[in-house]
C-alpha positions as semicolon CSV with decimal commas, in nm:
position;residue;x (nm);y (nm);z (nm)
1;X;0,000;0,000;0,000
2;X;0,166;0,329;-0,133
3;X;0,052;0,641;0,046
4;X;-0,067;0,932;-0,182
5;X;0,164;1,241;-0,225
6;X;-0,084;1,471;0,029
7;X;-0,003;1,200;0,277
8;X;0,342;1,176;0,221
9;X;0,359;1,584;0,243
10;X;0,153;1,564;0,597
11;X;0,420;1,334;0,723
12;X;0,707;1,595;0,628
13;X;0,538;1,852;0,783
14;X;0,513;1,651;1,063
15;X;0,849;1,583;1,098
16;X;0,976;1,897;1,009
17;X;0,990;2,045;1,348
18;X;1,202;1,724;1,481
19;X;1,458;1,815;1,206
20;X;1,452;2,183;1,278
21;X;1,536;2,067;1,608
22;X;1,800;1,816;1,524
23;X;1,968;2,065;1,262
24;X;1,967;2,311;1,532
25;X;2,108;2,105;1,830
26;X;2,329;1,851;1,667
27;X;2,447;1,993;1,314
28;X;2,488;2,306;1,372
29;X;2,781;2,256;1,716
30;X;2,903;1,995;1,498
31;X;2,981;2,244;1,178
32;X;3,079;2,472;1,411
33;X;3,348;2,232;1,558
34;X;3,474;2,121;1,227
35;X;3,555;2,502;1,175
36;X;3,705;2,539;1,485
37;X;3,916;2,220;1,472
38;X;4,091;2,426;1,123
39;X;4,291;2,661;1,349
40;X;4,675;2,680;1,436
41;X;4,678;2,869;1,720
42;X;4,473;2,859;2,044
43;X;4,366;3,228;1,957
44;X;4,228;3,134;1,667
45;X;4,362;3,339;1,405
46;X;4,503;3,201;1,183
47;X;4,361;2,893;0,980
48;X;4,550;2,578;0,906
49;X;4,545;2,236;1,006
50;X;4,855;2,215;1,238
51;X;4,589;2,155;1,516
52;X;4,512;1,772;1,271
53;X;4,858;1,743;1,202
54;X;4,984;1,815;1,631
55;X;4,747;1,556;1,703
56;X;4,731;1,294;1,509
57;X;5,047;1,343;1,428
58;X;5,123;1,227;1,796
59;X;5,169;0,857;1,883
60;X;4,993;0,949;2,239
61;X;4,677;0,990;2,131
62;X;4,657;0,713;1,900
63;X;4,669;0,549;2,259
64;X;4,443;0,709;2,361
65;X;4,208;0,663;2,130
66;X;4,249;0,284;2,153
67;X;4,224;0,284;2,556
68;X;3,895;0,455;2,524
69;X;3,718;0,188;2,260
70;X;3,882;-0,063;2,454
71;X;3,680;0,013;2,777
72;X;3,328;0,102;2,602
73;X;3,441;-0,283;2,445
74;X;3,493;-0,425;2,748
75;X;3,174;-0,269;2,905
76;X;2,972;-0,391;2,701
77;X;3,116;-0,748;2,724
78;X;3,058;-0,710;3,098
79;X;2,666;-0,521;3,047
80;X;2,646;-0,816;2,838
81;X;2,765;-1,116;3,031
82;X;2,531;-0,988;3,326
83;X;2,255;-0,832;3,170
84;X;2,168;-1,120;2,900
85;X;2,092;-1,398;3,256
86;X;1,902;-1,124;3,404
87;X;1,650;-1,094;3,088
88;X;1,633;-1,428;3,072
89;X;1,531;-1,445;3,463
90;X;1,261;-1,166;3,383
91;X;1,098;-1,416;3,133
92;X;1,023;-1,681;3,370
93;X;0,921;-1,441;3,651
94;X;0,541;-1,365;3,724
95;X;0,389;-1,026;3,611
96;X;0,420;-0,877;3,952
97;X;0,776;-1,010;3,990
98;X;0,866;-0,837;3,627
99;X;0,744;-0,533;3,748
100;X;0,971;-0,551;4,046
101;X;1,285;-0,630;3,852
102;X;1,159;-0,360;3,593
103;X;1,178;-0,117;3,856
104;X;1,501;-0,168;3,992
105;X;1,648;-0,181;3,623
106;X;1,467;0,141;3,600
107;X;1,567;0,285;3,973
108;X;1,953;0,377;3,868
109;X;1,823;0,609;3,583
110;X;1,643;0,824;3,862
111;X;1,954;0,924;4,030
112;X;2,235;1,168;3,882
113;X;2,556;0,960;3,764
114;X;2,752;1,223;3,966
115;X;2,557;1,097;4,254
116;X;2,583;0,724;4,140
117;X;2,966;0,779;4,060
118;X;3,066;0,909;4,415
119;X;2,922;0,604;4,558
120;X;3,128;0,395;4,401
121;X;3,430;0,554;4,571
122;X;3,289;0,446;4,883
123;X;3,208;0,086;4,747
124;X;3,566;0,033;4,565
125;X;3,783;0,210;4,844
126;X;4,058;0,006;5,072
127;X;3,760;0,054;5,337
128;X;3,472;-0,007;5,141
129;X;3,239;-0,281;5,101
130;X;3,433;-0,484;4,795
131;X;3,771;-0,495;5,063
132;X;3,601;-0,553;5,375
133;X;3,392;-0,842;5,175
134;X;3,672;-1,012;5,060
135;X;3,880;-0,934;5,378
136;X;3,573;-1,088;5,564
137;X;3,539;-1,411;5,373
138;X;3,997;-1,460;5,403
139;X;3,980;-1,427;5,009
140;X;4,245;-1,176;5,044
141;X;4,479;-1,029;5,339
142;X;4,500;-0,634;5,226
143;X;4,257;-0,425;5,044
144;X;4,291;-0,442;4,669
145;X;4,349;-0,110;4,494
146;X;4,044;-0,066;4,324
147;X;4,007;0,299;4,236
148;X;4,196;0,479;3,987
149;X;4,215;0,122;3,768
150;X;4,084;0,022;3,522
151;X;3,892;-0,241;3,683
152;X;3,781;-0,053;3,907
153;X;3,605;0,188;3,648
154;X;3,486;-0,134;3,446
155;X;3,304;-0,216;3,774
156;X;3,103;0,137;3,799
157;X;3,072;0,163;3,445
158;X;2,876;-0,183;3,421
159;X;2,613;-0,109;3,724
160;X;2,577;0,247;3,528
161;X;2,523;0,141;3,184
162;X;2,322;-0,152;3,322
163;X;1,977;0,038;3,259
164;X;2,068;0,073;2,932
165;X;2,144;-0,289;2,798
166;X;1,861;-0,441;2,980
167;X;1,542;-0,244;2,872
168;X;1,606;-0,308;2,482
169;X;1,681;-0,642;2,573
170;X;1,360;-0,701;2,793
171;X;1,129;-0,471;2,530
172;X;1,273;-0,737;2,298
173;X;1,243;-1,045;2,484
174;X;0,883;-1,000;2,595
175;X;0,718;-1,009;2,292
176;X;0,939;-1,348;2,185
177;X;0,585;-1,618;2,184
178;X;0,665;-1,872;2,496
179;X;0,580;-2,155;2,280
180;X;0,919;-2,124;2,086
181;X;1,078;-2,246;2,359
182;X;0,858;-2,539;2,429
183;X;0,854;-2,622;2,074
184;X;1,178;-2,644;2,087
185;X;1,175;-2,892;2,384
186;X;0,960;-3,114;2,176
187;X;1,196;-3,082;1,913
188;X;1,476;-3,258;2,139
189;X;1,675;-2,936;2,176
190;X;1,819;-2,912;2,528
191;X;1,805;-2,585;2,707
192;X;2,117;-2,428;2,584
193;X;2,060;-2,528;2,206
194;X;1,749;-2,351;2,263
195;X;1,909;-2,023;2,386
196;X;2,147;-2,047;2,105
197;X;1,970;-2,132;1,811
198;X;1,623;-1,988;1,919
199;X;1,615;-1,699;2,156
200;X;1,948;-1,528;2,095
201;X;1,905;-1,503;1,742
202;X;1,534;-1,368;1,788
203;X;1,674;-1,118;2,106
204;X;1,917;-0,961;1,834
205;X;1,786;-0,676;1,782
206;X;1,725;-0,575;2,164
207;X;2,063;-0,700;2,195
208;X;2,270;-0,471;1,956
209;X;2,076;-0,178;2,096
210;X;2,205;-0,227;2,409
211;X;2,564;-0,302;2,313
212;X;2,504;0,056;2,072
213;X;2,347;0,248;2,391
214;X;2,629;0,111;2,608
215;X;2,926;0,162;2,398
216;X;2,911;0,522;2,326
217;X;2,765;0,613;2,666
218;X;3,090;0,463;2,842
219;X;3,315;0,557;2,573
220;X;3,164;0,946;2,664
221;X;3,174;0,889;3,043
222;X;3,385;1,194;3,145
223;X;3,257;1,227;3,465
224;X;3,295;0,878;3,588
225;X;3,635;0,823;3,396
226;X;3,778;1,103;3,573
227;X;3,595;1,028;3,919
228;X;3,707;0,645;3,912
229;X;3,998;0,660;3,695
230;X;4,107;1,010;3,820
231;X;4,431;1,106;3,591
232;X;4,619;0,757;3,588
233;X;4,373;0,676;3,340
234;X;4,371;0,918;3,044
235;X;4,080;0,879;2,772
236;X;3,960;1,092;2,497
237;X;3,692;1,332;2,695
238;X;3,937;1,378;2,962
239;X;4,136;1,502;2,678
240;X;3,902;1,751;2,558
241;X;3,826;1,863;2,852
242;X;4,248;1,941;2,932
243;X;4,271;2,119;2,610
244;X;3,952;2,322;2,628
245;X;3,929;2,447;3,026
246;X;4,278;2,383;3,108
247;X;4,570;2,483;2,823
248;X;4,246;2,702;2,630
249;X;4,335;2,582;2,310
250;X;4,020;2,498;2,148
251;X;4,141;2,396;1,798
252;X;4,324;2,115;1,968
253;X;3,976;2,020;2,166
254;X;3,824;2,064;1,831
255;X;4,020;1,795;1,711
256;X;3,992;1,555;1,984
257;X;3,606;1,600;1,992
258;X;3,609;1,518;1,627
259;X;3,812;1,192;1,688
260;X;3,604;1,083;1,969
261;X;3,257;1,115;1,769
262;X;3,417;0,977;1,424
263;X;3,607;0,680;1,590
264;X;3,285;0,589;1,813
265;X;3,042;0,654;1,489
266;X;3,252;0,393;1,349
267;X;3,206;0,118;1,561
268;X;2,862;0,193;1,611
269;X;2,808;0,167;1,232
270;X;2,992;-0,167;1,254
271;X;2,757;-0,300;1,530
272;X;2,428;-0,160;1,343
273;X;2,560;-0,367;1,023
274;X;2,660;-0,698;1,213
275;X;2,271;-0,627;1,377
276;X;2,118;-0,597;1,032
277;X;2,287;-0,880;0,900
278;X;2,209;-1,098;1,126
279;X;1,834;-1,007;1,127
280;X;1,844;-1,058;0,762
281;X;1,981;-1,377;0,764
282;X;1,757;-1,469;1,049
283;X;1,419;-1,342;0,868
284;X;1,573;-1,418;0,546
């Protein structure tokens, strides 16, 4: 069924006001970063692209760069490793039981991630709960040095992107029909032939969401890289933010900006086209 072209012109309209919007809050900073990135001095008076060349033309930030995919990566393998049981659980619950679980999925989102952030400093301290845990159970004889690692800012990262993986997964997983799973019982496939070759593939689509939701929002964590990580760990926003409040040159942060949106844009793009293909060959 084709729609006719006054239909087709209501719809524009009706969209126009989104784009206006979009145009307005997205495109328009974003031009105006590309022209500030073409800079050579901090002053900005004189255009060039020594600002592209000082940067990338440092091994440093190539580090950098790699550091900060590397955690939203292994975020999302943790999100993922912990989040996937969990939606799985909220299948076989009762209604009222979902809506518990829903709510405490939900319950993070209501609190600032400054707020949520400072908490884990208590939690991963020498004398928070994670030490005196461990300490209490002889697992370990000194408190571990949690904060300012990298495993340490895994840890927070996961409970804070948590929200985020598990309500495309659930909005997924609720409509799958319960029968596919008995069907498959009757079928002869055991339990974790049925995960693998039934639900996972059909929980795809909630799946890459998450993994897309969680990767750039822990790739763009400033505040709880620098909170947790504090300035061992040195990623791309903590970057921007050095060059732009700190030494003032905004070319520079132009430039770093730029990197951080293209490089996570990229892998996004990757993960949208592994999520298409597989729903292709899965409906195809």
């Amino acid at each position: 069924m084709t729609l006719s072209p006054k239909l087709r012109l209501a719809e524009w309209q009706l969209a126009l006001p989104l784009g206006l919007a979009f145009a307005a809050l997205f495109l328009a900073p974003l031009l105006l970063l590309v022209a500030t990135s073409f800079y050579n001095d901090a002053k900005m008076t004189q255009p060039g692209v020594d600002s592209w060349i000082k940067f990338f033309g440092d091994p440093f930030h190539y580090k950098v760069i790699g550091d900060t995919l590397l955690l939203g990566a292994k975020t999302v393998c943790t999100t993922v490793l912990i989040g996937y049981p969990l939606a799985l659980v909220y299948l076989d619950l009762s209604p009222r039981l979902q809506r518990v679980l829903l709510f405490i999925v939900v319950m993070p989102l209501l609190l600032s991630v400054v707020v949520r952030t400072f908490a884990w400093i208590v939690v991963l301290g020498r004398e928070g709960v994670v030490n005196q845990v461990l300490i209490g159970l002889g697992l370990i004889s000194e408190p571990l040095r949690l904060l300012q690692t990298e495993l340490g800012l895994v840890i927070s990262l996961t409970q804070i992107e948590m929200p985020l993986m598990l309500l495309p997964l659930i909005s997924v997983m609720s409509k799958l029909d319960p029968n596919l799973r008995d069907a498959s019982a009757s079928l002869g496939g055991s339990r974790w032939r049925t995960l693998f070759t039934v639900i996972l593939p059909l929980s795809m689509p909630g799946l890459i969401a998450g993994c897309l939701l969680v990767f750039a929002s822990a790739t763009t964590a400033f505040i709880s890289q620098t909170v947790i990580g504090g300035v061992r760990l040195i990623y791309l926003p903590l970057v921007i933010w050095q060059n732009a409040l700190v030494v003032y040159h905004w070319p520079l942060a132009a430039v770093a900006s730029l990197a951080l949106v293209i490089s996570v844009l990229t892998v996004i793009a990757a993960l949208s086209f592994v999520g298409r293909r597989s729903v292709g060959q899965l409906h195809g």
